[in-house]
N, C-alpha and C positions, 0 to 999 in steps of 0.2 A: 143261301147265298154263299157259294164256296167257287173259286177258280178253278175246273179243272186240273190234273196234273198235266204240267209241258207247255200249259195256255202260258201268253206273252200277260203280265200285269197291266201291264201300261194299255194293252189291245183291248183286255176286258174291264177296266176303268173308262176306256171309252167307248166302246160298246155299252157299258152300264147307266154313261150320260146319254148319249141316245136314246136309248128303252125310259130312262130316268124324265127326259122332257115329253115323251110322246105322253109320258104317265100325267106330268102336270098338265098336259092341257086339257086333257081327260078330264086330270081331277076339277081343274078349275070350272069346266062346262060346269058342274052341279056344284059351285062353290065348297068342295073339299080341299081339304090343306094338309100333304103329304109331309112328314117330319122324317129325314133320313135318321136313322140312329148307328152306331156302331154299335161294333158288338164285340166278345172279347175271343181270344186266341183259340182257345178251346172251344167254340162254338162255328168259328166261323176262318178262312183263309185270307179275306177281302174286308177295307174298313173295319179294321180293329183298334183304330183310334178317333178322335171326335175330328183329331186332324185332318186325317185321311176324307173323312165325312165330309166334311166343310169344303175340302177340296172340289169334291164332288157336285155338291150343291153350287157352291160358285158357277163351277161350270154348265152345269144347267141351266142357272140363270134365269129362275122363274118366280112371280111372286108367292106360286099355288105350291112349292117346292122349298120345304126350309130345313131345318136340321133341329135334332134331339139331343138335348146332354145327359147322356145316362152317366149318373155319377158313381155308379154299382161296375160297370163296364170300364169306367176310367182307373178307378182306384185299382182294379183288377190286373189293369195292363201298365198301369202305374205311369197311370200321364197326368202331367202338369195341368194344375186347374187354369192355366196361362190359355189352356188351349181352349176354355171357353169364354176369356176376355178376347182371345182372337176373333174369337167367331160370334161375340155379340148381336152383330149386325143379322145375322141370318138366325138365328138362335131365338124356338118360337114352343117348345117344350121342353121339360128335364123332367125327370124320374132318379129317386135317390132312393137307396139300402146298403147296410152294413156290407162290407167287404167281405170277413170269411163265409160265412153261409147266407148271404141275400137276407139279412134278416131284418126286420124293422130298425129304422136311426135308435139307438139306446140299447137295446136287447143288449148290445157286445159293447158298447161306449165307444165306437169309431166318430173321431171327431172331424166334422165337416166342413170346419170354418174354413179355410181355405177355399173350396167349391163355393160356397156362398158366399166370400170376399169375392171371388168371380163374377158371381151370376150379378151381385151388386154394382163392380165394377163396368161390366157390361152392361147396364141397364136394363137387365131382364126383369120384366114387368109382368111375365107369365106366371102360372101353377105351377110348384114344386111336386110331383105325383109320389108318394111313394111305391115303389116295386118292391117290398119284400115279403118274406115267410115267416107265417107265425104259426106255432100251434097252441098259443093261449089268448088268443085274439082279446079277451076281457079284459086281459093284465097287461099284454103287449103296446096293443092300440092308445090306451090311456099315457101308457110312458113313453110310448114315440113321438108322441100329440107335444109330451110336458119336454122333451128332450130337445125335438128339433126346435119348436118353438125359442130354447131357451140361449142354441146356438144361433138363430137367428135373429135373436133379441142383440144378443154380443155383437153380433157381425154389423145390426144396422146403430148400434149405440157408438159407434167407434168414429 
């Protein structure tokens, strides 16, 4: 997903909703449920924020057509957790990992509560996935489980 160089933004954001509804109805025939996600600077030229995302999905305008909060992709590009009470309403997956190296919630102690004051805020009701990299998945897995958990506890104790 990258704009060409010289291509107009605005022409290929809407080009993008086009291609983006023919996809949901697609998707919808076989009950699948497309989750747009951003991505971050370094990856990608287009939707680099959950902003931008949400943008997109609005415009679309479909029920088979929702949006993804990567909280690994946000914290990256250093957007407000604001931008997924924004987008509550459309907001139907999240994926979260550490900031410097994508690593399990604990491995670095990057603290999340903010993002899940959000997702709370929002009434996100879904899975929290994690996306990140371990290479001691025995020791890792057990303290991401005891970590997020324990910001999670804080966040719905409050």
């Amino acid at each position: 997903r990258r704009i060409p160089n010289g291509y107009d933004t605005q022409k290929a954001q809407a080009d993008f909703v086009v291609l983006c509804r023919k996809l949901a109805t697609l998707a919808d025939k076989y009950g699948i449920m497309i989750a747009l996600e951003s991505l971050e600077a370094v990856e990608t030229n287009f939707l680099i924020t959950l902003k931008s995302a949400a943008e997109v999905v609005r415009a679309v305008n479909h029920p088979a057509f929702k949006l993804n909060a990567d909280i690994f992709h946000m914290m990256r590009e250093g957007e407000s957790a604001q931008s997924i009470v924004d987008a509550g309403d459309i907001l139907v997956y999240c994926e979260i990992a550490e900031k410097q190296i994508r690593s399990l919630p604990g491995v670095q102690g990057d603290d999340f509560k903010p993002y899940l004051r959000a997702l709370r805020k929002a009434n996100y009701k879904g899975y929290i996935f994690i996306e990140g990299n371990t290479n001691d998945p025995g020791k890792d897995i057990p303290l991401s489980f005891k970590y997020l958990t324990r910001q999670l506890e804080e966040v719905y104790s409050e």
